[in-house]
C-alpha positions in Angstrom: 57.9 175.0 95.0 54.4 174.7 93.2 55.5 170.8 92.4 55.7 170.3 96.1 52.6 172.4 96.8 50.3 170.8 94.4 51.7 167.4 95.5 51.1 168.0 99.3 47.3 169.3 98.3 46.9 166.3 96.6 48.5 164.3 99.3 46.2 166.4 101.8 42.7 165.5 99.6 43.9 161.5 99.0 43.8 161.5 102.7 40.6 163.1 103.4 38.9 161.2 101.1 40.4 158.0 102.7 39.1 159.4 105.7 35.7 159.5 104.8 35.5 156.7 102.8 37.1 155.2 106.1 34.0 157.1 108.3 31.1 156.0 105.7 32.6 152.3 106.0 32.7 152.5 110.1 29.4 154.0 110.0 28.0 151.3 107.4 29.8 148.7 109.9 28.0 150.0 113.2 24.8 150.6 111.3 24.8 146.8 109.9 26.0 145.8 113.5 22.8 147.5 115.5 20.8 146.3 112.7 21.7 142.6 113.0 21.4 142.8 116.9 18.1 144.6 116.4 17.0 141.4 113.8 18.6 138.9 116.5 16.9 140.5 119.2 13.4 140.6 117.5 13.9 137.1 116.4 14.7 135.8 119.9 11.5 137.8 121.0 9.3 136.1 118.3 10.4 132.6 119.5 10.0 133.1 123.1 6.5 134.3 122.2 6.3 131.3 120.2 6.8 129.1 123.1 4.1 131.1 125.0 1.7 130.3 122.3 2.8 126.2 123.4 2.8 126.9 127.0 -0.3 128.6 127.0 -2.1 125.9 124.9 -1.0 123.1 127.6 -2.4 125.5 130.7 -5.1 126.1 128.7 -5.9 122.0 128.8 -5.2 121.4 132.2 -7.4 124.4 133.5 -10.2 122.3 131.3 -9.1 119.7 133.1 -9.5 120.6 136.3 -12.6 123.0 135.8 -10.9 126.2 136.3 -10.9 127.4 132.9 -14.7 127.5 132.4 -17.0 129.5 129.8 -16.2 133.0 130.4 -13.3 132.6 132.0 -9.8 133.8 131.5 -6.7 132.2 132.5 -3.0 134.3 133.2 -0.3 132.1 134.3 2.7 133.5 135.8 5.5 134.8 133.8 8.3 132.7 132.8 11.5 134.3 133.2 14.9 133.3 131.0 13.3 130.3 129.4 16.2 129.8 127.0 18.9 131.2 129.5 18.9 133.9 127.5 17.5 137.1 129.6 14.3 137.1 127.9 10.8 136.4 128.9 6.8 135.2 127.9 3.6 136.2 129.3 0.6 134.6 128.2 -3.3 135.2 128.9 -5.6 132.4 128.1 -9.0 133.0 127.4 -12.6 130.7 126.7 -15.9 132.4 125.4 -19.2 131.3 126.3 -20.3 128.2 124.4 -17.2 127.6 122.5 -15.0 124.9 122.0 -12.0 126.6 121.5 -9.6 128.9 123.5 -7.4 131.9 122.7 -4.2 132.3 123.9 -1.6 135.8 123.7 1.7 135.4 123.7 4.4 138.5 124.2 8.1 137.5 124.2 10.4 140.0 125.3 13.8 140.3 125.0 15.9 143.0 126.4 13.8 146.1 124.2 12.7 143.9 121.7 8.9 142.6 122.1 6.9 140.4 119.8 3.0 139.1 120.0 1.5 136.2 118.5 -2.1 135.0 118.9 -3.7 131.8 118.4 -7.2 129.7 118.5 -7.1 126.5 120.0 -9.7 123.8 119.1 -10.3 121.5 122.0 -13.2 119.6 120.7 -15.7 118.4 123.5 -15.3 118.9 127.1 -12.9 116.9 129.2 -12.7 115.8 132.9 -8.9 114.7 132.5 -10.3 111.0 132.1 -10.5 111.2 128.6 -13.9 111.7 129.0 -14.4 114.1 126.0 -13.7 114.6 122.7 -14.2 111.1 120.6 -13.3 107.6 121.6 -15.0 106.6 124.6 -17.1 109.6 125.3 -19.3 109.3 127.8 -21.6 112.1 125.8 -22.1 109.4 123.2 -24.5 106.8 123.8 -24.5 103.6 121.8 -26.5 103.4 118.3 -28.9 100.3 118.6 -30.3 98.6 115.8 -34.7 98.9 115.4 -35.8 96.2 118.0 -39.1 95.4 118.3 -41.0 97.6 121.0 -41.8 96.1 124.0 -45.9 95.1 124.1 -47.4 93.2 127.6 -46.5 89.6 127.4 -43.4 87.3 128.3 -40.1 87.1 127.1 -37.6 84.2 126.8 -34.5 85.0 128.6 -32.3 87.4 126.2 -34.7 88.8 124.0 -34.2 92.4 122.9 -36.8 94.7 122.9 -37.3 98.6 123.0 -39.2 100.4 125.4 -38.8 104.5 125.7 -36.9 105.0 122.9 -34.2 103.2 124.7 -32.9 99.5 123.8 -33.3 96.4 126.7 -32.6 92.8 126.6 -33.8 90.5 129.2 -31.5 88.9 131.7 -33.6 86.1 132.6 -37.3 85.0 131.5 -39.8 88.4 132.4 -43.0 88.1 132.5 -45.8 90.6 130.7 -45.8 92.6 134.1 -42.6 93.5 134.6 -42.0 96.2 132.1 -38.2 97.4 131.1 -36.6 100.1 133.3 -37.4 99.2 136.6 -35.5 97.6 139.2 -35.7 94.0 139.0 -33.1 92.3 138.0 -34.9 91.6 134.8 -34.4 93.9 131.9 -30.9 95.5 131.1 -30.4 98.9 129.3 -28.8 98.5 126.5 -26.3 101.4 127.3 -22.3 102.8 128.8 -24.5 105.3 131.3 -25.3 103.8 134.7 -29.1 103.5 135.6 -30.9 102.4 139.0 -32.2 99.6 137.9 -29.3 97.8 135.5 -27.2 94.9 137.5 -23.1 95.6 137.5 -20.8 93.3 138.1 -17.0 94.1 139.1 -14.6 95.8 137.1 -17.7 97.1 135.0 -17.1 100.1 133.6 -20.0 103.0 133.2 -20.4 106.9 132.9 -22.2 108.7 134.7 -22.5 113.0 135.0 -20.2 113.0 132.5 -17.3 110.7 134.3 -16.0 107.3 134.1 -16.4 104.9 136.7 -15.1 101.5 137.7 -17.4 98.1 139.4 -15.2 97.6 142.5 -17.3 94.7 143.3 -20.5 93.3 142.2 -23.8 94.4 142.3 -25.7 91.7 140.4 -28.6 92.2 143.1 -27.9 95.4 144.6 -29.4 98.4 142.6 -29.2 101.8 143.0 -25.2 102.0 144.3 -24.7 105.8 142.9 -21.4 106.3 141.6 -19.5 109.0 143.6 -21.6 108.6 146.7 -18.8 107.8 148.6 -19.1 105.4 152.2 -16.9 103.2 154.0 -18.3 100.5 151.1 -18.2 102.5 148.0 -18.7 100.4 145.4 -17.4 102.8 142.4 -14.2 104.0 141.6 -14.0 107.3 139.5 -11.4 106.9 137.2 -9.4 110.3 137.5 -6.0 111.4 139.1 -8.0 113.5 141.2 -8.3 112.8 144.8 -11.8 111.7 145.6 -13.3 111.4 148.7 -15.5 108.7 147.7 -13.0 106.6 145.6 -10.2 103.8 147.5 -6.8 104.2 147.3 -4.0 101.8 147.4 -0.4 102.1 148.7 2.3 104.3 145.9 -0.9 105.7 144.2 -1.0 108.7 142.8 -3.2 112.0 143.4 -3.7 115.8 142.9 -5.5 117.7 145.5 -5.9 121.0 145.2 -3.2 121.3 142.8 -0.5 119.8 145.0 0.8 116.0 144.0 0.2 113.3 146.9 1.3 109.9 146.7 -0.5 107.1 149.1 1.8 105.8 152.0 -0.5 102.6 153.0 -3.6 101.1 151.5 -6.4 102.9 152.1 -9.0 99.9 150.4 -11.6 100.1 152.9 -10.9 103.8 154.2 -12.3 106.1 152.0 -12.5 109.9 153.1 -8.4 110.0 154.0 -7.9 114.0 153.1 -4.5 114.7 151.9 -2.6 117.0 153.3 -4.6 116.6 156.7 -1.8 115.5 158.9 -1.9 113.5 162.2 0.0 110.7 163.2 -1.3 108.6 160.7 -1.1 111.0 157.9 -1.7 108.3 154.5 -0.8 111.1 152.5 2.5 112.1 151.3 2.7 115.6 149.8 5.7 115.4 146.8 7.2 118.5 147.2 11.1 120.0 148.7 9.3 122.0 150.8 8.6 120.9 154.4 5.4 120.2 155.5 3.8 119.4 158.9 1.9 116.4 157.4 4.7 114.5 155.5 6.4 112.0 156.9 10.6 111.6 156.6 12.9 109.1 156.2 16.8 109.8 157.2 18.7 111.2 154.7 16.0 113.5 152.7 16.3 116.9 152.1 13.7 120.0 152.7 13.6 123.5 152.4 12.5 125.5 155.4 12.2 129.3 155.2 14.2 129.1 152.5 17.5 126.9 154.0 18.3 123.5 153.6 17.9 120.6 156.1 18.7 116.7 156.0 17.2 114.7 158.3 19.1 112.9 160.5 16.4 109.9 161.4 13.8 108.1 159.8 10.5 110.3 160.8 8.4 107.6 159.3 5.5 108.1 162.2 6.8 111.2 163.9 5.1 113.9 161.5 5.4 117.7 162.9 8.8 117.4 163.6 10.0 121.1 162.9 13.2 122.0 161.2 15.4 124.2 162.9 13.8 124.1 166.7 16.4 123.0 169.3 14.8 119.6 171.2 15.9 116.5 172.5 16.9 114.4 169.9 16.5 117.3 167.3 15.6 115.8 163.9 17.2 117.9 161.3 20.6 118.9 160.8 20.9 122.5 158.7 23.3 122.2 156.1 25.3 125.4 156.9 29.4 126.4 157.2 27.5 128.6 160.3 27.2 127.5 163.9 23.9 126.0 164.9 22.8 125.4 168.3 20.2 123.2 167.2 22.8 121.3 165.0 24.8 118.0 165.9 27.9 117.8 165.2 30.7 114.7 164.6 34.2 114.6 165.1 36.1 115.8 161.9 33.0 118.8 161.2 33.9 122.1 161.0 32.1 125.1 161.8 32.7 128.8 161.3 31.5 130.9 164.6 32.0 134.3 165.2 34.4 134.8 162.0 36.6 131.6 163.2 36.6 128.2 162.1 36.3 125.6 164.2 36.8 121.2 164.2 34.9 118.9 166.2 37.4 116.8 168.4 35.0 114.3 169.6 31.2 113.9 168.5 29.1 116.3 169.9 25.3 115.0 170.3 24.2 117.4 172.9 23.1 120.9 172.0 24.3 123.9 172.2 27.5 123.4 171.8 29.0 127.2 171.4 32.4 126.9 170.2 34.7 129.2 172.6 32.8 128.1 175.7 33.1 124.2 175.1 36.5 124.1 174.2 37.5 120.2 174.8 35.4 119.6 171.9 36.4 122.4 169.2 39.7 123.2 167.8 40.5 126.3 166.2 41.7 125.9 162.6 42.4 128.1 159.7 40.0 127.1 157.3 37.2 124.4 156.8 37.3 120.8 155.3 36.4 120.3 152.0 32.1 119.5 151.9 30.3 116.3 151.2 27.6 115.4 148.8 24.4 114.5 151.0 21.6 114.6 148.3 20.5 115.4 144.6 17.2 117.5 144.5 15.7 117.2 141.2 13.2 120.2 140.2 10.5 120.8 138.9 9.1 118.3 141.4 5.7 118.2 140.0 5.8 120.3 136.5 2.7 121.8 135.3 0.7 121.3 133.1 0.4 117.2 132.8 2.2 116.4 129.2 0.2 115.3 126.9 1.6 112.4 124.4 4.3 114.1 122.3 5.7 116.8 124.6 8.9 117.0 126.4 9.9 118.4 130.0 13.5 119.3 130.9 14.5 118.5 134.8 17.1 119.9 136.7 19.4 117.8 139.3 21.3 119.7 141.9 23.6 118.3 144.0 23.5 119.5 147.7 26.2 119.7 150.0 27.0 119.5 153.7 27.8 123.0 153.9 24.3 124.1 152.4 26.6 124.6 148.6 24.6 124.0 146.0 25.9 122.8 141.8 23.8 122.1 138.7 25.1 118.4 137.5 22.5 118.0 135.0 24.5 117.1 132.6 26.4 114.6 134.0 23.7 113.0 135.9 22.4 109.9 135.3 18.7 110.2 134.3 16.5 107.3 134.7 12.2 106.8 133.9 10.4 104.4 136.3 8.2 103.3 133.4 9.9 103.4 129.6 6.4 103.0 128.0 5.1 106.1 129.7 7.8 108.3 129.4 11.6 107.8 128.1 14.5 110.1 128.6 17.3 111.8 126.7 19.8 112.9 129.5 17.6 115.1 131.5 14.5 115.6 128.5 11.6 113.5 129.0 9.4 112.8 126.3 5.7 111.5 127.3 4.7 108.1 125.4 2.1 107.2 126.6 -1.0 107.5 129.0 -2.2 105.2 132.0 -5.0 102.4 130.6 -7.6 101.1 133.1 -9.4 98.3 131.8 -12.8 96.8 132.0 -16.1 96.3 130.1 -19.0 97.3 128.7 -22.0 95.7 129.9 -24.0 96.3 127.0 -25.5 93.6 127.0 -22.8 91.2 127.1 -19.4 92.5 128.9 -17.5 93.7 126.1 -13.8 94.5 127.0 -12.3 97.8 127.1 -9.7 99.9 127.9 -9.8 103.6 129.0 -7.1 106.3 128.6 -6.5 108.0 132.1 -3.4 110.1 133.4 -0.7 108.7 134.9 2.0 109.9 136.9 5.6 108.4 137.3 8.9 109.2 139.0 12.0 110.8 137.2 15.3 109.6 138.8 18.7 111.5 138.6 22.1 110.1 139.9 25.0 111.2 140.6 27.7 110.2 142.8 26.1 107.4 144.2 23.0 109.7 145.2 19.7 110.2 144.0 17.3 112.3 143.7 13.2 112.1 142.2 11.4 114.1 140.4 7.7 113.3 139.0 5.9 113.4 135.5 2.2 113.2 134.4 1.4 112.4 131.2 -2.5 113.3 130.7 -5.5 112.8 128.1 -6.0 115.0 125.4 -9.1 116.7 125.0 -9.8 115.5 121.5 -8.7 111.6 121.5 -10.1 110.7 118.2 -9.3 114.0 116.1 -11.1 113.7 112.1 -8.2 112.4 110.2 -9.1 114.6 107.0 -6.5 117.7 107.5 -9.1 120.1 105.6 -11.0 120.2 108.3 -10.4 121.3 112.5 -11.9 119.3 115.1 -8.7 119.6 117.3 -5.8 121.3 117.7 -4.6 125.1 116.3 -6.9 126.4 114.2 -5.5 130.0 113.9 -1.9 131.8 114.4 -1.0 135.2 113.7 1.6 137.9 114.9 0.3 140.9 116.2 1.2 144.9 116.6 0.0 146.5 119.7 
């Protein structure tokens, strides 16, 4: 009997002591488990922040760009939700001191409790316009450096001699006598310089700066002084180079513009009609706003799609000079066709559609181009049925439309291509779209990546003295094509100018680019 006592207490404390060992390895497990989702989580954090820090540099050049990030200012883009698909989210703040080159941007990633912050300084070198005007290479802040010609005294010069007068270089177009003294209009005397002046002659394609910005000789002006670049006039005769929208500079038909941060391409040339506001409307609207969403001023060709208070619409005619056509009103001839199972009275119908009204499905018998056309009251032209056809692809909507900021050379942008139904059913085929660049040498693609190449070159020349050639950096924008199924769909890139185009080489020092990154515990 004490054998089989002692054997059952030593039975009984073999098992208890599995039993903890059991408990301490459990616990150990769980412990190591919150642990490594704790690690997992922070890390996901620290690289959405990461990508904040990126994002934020980018908004933080294009607000240069376009003058909205100024001394003092400070810049907070919206949040971007589930970058990776994974939940989380960034939130970045962007700010510029007085008198600095640089810009700091925050970054907090959060994902699900996890947070992470990482700051950074970003060096943008000189000022920008978006024309590359700024920041080395062809800036129009540095003036040329002229050899020691003799100064100008009163008497006459042979045609092409070289003289300076005001601490400024001149050579003479044509023989000039002792009275006619350098810097006055007069077709006589050239500035040796890239800035326009009054009184130098231009001829077209001549390119010069002036306030800071680039401009382009759209004709010439070898005895017409004093045309002001950006002046604007039915007969400008200077064309800023920028992807702006001017209302001085001419525009020809498929060009490109941003107005008031919306993307408008030109429908017809508009060469001798300066002043054409985008976004204006009328029945000769030359804009086109690029955009899904519909808009009074655009004008439609049949098939495209548009949102409108949030619901899809195809048109169903070309609308090429019928602008203010409203989606969704019932009129004679109605335009747009809703892509909904749902009854419209507004819609048209053909034979072979089906329709789900009042908790019933219905199938067209016949075509029905009249509206209304309710269902249980027209009866000859609806059959009852017990459920609908299968839908149809009508259209692929590629998005972003118009991603901000512009890419500078180096960066990517993912698209998205959805297909769109006739029944309003949307499906991601991004991956099995085809994706397509308009121009290879600005931007190529890897399935729905683009990766920015290059920018948009105007060229020229320098009349100092003698034209020199030269080329000039400027954004360009292109369209991004997905296919799928035999449709298409457009979205558009713009690759831009960096702020510092001609960095210093020597990697120990920082004229451009991050100068500082940290993390951060707040």
């Amino acid at each position: 009997m004490k054998e089989r006592g002692s054997a059952l207490l030593t039975a009984v404390i073999i098992v208890m002591v599995l039993l903890s060992i059991s408990g301490i390895f459990f616990t150990m497990v769980i412990y190591q488990s919150k642990n490594e989702s704790s690690e997992e989580k922070g890390l996901r954090a620290y690289y959405l922040a990461e990508a904040g820090v990126q994002y934020g540099i980018a908004a933080g050049i294009e607000a240069i760009m376009d003058g909205t990030l100024e001394e003092g200012d400070t810049l907070s883009p919206s949040r971007v939700n589930d970058p990776f698909g994974q939940g989380g989210w960034f939130k970045v703040t962007v700010a510029r001191e007085v008198g600095a080159t640089s810009f700091t941007v925050k970054s907090t990633g959060d994902y699900y409790d996890a947070r992470r912050i990482i700051k950074a300084e970003y060096e943008f070198g000189e000022e920008d316009d978006g024309n590359g005007n700024g920041g080395g290479g062809d800036n129009c802040d540095d003036d040329l450096v002229l050899p020691n010609y003799p100064p100008w005294i009163h008497q006459d010069y042979q045609a092409h001699s070289y003289v300076s007068y005001d601490g400024r270089g001149f050579y003479s177009r044509y023989y000039a006598s002792a009275n006619q003294v350098p810097g006055i209009p007069g077709n006589y005397w050239q500035e040796i310089t890239k800035k326009w002046t009054n009184f130098n002659s231009y001829n077209q394609n001549d390119i010069v700066c002036y306030n800071g910005k680039k401009y382009k000789a759209r004709y010439n002006m070898t005895d017409q002084f004093g045309k002001v670049p950006g002046e604007g006039g039915s007969n400008n005769f200077w064309q800023e180079l920028t992807n702006q929208w001017k209302h001085y500079n001419s525009y020809n038909q498929g060009d490109f513009v941003f107005h008031e941060g919306k993307l408008f391409r030109a429908r017809y040339n508009m060469t001798d009609q300066v002043g054409k506001v985008p976004g204006e409307g009328g029945s000769g609207n030359f804009w086109q706003e690029l955009t899904d969403q519909w808009t009074y001023y655009n004008s439609y060709n049949q098939g495209d799609i548009v949102y409108y208070d949030d619901k899809l619409f195809l048109a169903r005619y070309n609308m090429t000079d019928q602008v203010g056509k409203v989606p969704g009103e019932v009129d004679h001839g109605n335009s747009w066709q809703e892509l909904t199972n749902e009854w419209r009275p507004f819609n048209y119908y053909n034979q072979g559609d089906t329709v789900l009204y009042n908790g019933q499905w219905y199938k067209a018998t016949k075509n029905l181009n009249q509206v209304p056309q309710d269902p249980e009251n027209n009866s000859k032209g609806w059959d009852r049925i017990t459920s609908p056809t299968a839908p149809v692809l009508v259209g692929i909507l590629v998005t972003p439309k118009n991603p901000p900021p512009a890419k500078l050379v180096g960066q990517t942008q993912t698209f998205t291509a959805t297909a769109i139904y006739s029944n309003g059913s949307t499906a991601d085929v991004s991956n099995t779209a085809n994706w397509t660049s308009s121009n290879t040498s600005i931007a190529t693609m890897a399935a729905r990546v683009a990766t920015a190449r290059a920018t948009g070159i105007v060229t020229g020349f320098n009349p100092i003295p003698i034209s020199t050639p030269v080329s000039i950096p400027v954004p360009i924008t292109i369209p991004i094509t997905a296919t799928f199924e035999g449709k298409a769909g457009t979205g558009y890139l713009t690759v831009t100018v960096p702020t510092n185009s001609n960095p210093d080489p020597d990697p120990g020092t920082n004229t451009g680019g991050i100068l500082w990154e940290k993390e951060v515990i707040e």
